[in-house]
C-alpha positions in Angstrom: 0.0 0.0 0.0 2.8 2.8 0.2 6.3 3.1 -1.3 8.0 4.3 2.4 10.8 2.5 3.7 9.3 1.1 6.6 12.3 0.5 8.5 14.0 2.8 9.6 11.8 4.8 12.1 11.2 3.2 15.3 7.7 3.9 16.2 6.2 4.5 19.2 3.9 1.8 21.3 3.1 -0.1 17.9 4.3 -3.4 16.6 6.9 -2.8 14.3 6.7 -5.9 12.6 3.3 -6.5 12.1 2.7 -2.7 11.1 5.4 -3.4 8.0 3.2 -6.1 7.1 -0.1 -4.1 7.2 1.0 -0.2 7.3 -1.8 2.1 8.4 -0.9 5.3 6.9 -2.5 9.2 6.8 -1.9 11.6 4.3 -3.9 14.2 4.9 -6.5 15.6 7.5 -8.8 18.5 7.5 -12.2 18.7 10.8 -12.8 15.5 11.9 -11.2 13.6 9.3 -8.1 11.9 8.5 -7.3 10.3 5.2 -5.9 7.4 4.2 -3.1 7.5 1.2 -5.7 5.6 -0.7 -8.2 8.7 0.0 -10.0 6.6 2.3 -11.8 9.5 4.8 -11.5 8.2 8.4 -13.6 9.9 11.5 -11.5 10.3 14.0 -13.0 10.1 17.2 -10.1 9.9 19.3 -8.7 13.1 18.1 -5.7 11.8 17.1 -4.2 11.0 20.9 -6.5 12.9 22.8 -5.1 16.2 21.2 -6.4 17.6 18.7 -9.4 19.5 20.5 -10.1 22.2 17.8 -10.2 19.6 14.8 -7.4 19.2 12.5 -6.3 21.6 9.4 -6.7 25.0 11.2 -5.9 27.4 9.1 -5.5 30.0 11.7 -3.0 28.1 13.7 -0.7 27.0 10.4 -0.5 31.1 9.6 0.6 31.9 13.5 3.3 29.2 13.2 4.7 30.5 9.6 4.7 33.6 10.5 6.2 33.4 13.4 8.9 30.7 12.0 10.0 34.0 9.9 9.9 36.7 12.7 12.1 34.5 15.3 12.0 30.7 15.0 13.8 30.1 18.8 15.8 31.8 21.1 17.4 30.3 24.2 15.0 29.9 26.8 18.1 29.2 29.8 18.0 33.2 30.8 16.4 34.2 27.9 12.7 34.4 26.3 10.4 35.6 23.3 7.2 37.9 23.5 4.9 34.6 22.6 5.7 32.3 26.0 4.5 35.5 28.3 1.7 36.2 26.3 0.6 32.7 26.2 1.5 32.4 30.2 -1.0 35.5 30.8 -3.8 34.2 28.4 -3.9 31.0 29.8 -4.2 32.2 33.5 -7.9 33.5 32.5 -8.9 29.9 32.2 -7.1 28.9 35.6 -8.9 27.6 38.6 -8.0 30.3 41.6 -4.8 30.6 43.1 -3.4 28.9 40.3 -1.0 31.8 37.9 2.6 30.1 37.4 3.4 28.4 34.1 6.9 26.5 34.0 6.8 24.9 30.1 7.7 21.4 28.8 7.7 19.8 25.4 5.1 17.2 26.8 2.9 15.4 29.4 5.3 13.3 30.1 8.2 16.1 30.4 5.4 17.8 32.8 4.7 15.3 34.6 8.2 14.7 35.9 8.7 18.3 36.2 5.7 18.4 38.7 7.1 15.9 40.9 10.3 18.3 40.9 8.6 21.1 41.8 6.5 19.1 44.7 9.4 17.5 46.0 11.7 20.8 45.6 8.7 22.2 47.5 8.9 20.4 50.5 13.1 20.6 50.5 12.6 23.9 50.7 10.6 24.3 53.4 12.3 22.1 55.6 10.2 18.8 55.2 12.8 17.0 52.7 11.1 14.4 54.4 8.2 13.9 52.7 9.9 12.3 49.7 7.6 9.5 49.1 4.3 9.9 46.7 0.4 8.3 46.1 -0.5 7.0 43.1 -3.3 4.9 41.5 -4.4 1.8 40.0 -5.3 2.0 36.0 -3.6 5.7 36.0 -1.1 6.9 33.2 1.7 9.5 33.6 3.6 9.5 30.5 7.0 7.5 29.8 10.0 9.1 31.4 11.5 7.6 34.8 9.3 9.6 37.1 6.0 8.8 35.3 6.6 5.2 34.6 6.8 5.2 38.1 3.9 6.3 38.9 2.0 4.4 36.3 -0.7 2.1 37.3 -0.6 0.5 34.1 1.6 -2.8 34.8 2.6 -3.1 30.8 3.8 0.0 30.7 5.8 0.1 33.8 7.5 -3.6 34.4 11.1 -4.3 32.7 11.6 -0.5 33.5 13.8 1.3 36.2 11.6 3.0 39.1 11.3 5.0 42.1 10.9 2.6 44.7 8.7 5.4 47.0 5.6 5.2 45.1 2.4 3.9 46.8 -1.3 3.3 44.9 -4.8 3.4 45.3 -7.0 1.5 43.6 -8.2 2.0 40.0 -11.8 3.5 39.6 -13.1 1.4 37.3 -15.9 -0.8 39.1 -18.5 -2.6 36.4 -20.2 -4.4 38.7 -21.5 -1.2 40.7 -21.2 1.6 38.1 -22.5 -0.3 34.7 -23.5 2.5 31.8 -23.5 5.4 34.6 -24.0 9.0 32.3 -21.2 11.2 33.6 -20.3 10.7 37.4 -21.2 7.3 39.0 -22.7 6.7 42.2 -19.9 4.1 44.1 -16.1 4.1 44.9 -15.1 7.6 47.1 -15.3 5.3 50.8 -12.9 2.4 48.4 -10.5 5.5 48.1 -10.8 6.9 51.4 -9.8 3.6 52.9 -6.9 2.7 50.9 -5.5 6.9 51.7 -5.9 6.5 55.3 -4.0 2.7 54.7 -1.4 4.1 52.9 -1.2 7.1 55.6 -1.0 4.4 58.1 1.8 2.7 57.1 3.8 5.3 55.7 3.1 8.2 57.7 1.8 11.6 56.2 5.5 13.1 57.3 7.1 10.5 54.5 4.3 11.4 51.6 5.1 14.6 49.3 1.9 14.6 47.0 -0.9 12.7 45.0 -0.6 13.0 41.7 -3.9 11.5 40.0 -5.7 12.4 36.5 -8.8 13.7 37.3 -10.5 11.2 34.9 -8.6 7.9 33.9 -8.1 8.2 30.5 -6.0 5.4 29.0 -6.2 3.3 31.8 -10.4 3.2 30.3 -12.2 6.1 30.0 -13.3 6.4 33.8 -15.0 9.4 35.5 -14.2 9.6 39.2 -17.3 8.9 41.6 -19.8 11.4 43.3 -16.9 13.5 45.9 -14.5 11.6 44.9 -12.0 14.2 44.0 -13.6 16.9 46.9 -12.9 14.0 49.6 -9.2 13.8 47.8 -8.5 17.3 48.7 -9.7 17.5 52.2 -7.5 14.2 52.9 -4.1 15.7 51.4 -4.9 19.3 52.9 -6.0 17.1 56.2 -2.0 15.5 56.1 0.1 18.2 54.4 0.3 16.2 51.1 0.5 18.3 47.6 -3.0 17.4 45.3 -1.3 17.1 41.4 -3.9 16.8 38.7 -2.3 15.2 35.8 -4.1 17.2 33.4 -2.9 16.0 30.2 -5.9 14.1 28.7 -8.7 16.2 30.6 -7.3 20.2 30.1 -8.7 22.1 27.2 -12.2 21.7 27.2 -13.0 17.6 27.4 -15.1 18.0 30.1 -17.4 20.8 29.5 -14.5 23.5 31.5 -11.2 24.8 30.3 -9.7 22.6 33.2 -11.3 19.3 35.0 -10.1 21.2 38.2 -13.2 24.0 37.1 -15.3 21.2 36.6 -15.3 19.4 39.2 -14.6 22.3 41.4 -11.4 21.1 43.2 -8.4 23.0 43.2 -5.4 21.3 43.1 -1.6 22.9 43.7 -0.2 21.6 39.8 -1.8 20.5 37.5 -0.3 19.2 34.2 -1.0 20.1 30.7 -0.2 19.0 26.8 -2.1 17.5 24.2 -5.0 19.9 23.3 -2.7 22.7 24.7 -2.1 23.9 21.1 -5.0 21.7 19.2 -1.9 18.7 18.9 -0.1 20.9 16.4 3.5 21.6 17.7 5.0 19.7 20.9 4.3 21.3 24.0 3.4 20.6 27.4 3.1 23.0 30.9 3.1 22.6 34.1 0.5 25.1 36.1 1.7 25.8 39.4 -0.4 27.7 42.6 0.9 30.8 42.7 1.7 30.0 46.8 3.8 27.1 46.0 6.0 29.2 43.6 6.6 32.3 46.1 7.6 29.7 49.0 10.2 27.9 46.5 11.7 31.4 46.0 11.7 32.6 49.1 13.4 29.7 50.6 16.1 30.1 47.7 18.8 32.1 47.6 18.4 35.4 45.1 22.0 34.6 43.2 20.6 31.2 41.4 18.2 29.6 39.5 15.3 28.8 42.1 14.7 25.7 39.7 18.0 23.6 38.1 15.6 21.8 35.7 14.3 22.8 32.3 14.1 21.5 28.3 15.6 23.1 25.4 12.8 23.6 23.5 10.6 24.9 26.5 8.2 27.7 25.6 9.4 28.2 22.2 8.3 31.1 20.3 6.6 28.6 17.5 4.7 26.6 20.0 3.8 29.4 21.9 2.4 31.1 18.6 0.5 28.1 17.9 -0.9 27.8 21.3 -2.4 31.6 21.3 -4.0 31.1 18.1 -5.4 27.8 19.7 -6.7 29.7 22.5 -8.5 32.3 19.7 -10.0 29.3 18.3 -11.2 27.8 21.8 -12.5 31.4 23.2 -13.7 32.5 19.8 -16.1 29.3 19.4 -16.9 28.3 22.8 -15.5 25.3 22.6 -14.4 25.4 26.4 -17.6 24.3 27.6 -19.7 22.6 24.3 -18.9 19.7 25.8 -20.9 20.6 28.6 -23.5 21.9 26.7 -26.1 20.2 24.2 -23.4 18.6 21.9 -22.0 16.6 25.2 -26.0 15.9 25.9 -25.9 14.6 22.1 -22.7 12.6 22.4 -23.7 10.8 25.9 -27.4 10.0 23.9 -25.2 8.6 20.5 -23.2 6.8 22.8 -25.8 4.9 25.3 -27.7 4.1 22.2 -24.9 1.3 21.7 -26.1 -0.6 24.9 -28.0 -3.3 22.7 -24.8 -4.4 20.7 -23.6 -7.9 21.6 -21.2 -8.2 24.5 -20.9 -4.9 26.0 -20.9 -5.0 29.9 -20.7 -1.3 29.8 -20.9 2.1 28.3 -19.6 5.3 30.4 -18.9 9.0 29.3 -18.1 12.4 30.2 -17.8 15.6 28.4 -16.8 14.7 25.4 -15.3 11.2 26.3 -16.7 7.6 26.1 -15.9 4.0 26.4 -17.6 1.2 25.5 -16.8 -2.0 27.4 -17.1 -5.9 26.2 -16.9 -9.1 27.5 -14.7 -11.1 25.5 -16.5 -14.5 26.1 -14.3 -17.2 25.3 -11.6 -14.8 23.7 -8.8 -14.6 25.9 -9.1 -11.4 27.9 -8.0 -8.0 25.9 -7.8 -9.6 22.6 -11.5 -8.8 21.6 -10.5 -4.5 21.5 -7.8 -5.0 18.9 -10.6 -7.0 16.8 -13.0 -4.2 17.1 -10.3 -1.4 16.8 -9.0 -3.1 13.2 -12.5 -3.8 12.5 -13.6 0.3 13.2 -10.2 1.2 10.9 -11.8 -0.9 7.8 -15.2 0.5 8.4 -14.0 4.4 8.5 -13.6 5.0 12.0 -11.0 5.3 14.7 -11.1 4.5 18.0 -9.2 3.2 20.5 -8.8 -0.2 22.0 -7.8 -0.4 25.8 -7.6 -3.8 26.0 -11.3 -4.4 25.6 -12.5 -0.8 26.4 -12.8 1.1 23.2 -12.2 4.3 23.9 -13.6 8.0 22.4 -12.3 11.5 23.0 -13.6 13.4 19.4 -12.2 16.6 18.8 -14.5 19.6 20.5 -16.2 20.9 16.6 -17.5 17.2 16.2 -21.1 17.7 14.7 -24.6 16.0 15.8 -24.1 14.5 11.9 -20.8 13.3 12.8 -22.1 12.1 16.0 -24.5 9.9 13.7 -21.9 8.7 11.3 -20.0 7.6 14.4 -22.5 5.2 15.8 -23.7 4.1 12.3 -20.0 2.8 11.5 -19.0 1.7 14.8 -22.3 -0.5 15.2 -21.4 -1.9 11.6 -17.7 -2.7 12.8 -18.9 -4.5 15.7 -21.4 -6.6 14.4 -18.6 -7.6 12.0 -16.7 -9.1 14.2 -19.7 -10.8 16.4 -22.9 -11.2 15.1 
């Protein structure tokens, strides 16, 4: 199907070998659409990897980056910096929750992600309680790829056979079918499971050892799954009851998924950082932030001497002037068309409708969504566990669609300007993929 020399990129979570004997390849993408090299227009409801919020092909956001490539394409950002990363830093503080003004930039969730844990740690040195070194986790959660997320990643295949810190404790995943089966939006049961495994872990450890929590607000590739009724409201009284930092790994949730800019907004809970990437520029250029409360910043440097860096960490390509361009004409795009909170409003009412609507199909045990997210759940009968998603997922690709398969959770995130047609054409094709694969 394509003239490419297959071999000599080294791709990312794939199968090497069996993608060079069946490459899936896109040429082109404009909305909701990628295309196939045959022509083949595919609706992507996963946009992309959970990033491209304001659909792909903006025209606005190409002409930002071009003309900014010819005004100043980088400077240094060690002691240096460009108009675009303060104006971006400013913008982006409107959208906020409270207390919350500091922006320290990364190339990606996973780059913030282990920059968090930095700062939370550098935190507590700082204020005397280098003690409290050790941090929560949970069950089913992902936090990127580098040393500091893999070890905090409740996702066993993507953490064993890799170094990790050894001070890393969990709670248990959220994901509970047999009490929360096709819930629309927040379901009912699992706060008192968390509670209980907190004050465990505080138990044993003690609070003095344990420097922060870092969860994602909504699971997102360990399923698609919301957080029950307090859940995250009984999370912040326990770390505030104990001294413990609150970091929402933002990553998947930020930029409007939810029906708010942030999760934080919608679920009213403010957390001290929260990370950010993927739909921070609409998935165009590689960038990722870290948003910090503006106390924890001000008792970092005033607990540092005033003849250093108050942080010795940072990336080359942090806050560059091109993904800074690209992320302010992203924000136009998001402000401009409400896209914040639409899926909040009638098109996340439409989506959650589409979605249930598939509770007839053979073999699911479960459908949940919020915002604009969605998974679909199946039992795969006499399949070997987690072998039935790939099925459906291959199945969806030769049918027009792409989604997601989390073992046997298909999972949706469609960019923000998805249409109630589109919303349609989704449920038409992925009701014709599954029933090719088991009626």
């Amino acid at each position: 199907m394509t003239d490419l020399n297959l071999k000599n990129w080294w791709m990312p979570f794939t199968n090497v070998r069996a993608f060079q004997e069946n490459p899936r390849i896109f040429t082109r993408a404009e909305g909701c659409f990628l295309y196939r090299e045959d022509g083949l227009p595919i609706l992507d409801i996963t946009a992309g990897l959970w990033c491209c919020n304001i659909g792909h092909g903006r025209k606005s956001v190409a002409d930002a980056v071009h003309a900014q490539l010819m005004q100043i394409d980088f400077a240094p950002p060690f002691q240096f910096g460009t108009p675009p990363a303060f104006q971006f830093a400013q913008r982006l503080m409107k959208h906020t929750p409270p207390g919350i003004n500091r922006a320290f930039f990364t190339n990606s969730g996973s780059e913030a992600v282990d920059t968090a844990l930095k700062i939370a740690h550098l935190y507590q040195q700082t204020r005397g309680k280098g003690g409290k070194s050790r941090f929560i986790s949970r069950q089913q959660g992902y936090h990127g790829v580098n040393i500091g997320g893999t070890s905090m990643q409740g996702l066993p295949t993507n953490r064993q056979g890799f170094p990790v810190l050894e001070q890393v404790d969990f709670l248990p995943g959220m994901l509970d079918i047999e009490a929360n089966a096709f819930t629309r939006g927040t379901p009912a049961h699992g706060t008192e499971i968390m509670t209980e495994a907190f004050e465990a872990i505080i138990a044993l450890r003690g609070a003095e050892q344990i420097c922060a929590v870092m969860i994602e607000p909504i699971s997102g590739a360990g399923g698609m799954v919301p957080p029950p009724v307090g859940y995250l409201k009984r999370l912040r009284e326990l770390c505030d009851q104990h001294d413990i930092l609150l970091i929402f790994d933002e990553v998947i949730t930020g930029f409007g998924r939810t029906g708010s800019a942030f999760a934080a907004t919608e679920y009213d809970v403010v957390p001290d950082l929260m990370t950010c990437a993927k739909g921070i520029n609409g998935g165009t250029v590689p960038m990722g932030a870290v948003l910090v409360k503006d106390a924890i910043q001000e008792s970092i440097f005033s607990n540092t001497p005033t003849n250093v860096p108050e942080f010795f960490h940072g990336n080359t390509y942090a806050g560059t002037p091109v993904a800074s361009a690209a992320a302010l004409a992203a924000l136009d795009v998001y402000e401009q068309e409400g896209l914040f909170t639409r899926a909040g409003g009638e098109t996340g009412k439409y989506w959650e409708d589409a979605l249930h609507s598939l509770k007839d199909l053979p073999q699911v045990i479960d459908i949940r969504n919020y915002g604009l997210l969605g998974a679909v759940s199946f039992d795969p009968g006499d399949l070997p566990a987690k072998s039935l998603g790939p099925k459906i997922h291959q199945s969806c690709l030769d049918n027009g669609l792409l989604c997601r398969a989390v073992g046997d959770h298909m999972v949706m995130s469609p960019p923000l300007t998805i249409s109630h047609q589109e919303i349609d054409l989704f449920v038409d094709r992925f009701r014709v993929a599954v029933g090719k694969v088991l009626d």
